[in-house]
C-alpha positions as CSV (number, residue, x, y, z in Angstrom):
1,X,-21.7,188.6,284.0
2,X,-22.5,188.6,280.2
3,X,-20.5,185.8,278.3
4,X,-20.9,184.4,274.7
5,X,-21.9,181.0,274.5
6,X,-22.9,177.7,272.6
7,X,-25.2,175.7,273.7
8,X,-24.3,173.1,270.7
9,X,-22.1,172.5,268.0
10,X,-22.9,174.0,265.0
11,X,-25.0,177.2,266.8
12,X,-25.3,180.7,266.7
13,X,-23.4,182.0,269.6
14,X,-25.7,183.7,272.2
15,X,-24.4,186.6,274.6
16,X,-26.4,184.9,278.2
17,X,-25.8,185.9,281.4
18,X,-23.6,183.4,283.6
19,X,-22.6,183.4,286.9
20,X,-19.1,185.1,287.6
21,X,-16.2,182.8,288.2
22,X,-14.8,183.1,292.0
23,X,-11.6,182.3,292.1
24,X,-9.5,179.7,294.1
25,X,-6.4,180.2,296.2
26,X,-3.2,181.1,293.7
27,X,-5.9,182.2,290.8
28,X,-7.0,185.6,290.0
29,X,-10.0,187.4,288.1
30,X,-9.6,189.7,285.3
31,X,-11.9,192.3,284.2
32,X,-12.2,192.7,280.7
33,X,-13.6,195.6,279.1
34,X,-13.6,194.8,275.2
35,X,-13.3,191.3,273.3
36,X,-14.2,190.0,269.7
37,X,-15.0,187.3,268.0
38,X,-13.3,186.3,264.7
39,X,-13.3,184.1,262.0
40,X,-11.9,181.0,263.3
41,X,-14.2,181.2,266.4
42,X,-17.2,181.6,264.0
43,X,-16.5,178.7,262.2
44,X,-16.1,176.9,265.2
45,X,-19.0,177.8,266.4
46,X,-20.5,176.6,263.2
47,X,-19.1,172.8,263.2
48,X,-15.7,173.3,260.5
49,X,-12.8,171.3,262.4
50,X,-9.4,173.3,261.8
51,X,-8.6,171.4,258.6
52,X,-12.4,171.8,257.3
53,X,-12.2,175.7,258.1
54,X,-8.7,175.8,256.3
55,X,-9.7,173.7,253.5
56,X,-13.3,175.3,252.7
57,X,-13.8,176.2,249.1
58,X,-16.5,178.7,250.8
59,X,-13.8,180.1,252.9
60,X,-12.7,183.8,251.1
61,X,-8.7,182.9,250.6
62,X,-8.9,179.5,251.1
């Protein structure tokens, strides 16, 4: 299955295939057909903490 992923912290996330999760006794698997990335998960991926991301004089409306 296709999955975005980080290698590191700060990095560009990278859509790699990965194997797909099997699920144990009282778990299930959901298919998902759509998802997005937004602006908190980009500055994750790019190293701001939560109070770094919140703080950023960079950050439009912070």
């Amino acid at each position: 299955m296709r999955a975005v992923t980080l290698d590191t912290v700060p990095a560009a996330p990278a859509v790699t295939e990965v194997d797909t999760p099997r699920p144990e006794a009282g778990e299930l698997l959901v298919k998902v057909a759509a998802s997005s990335v937004n602006g908190f998960d980009a500055a994750t991926a790019a190293g701001y903490g939560l109070l770094d991301w919140a703080t950023n004089a960079d950050t439009p409306g912070a």
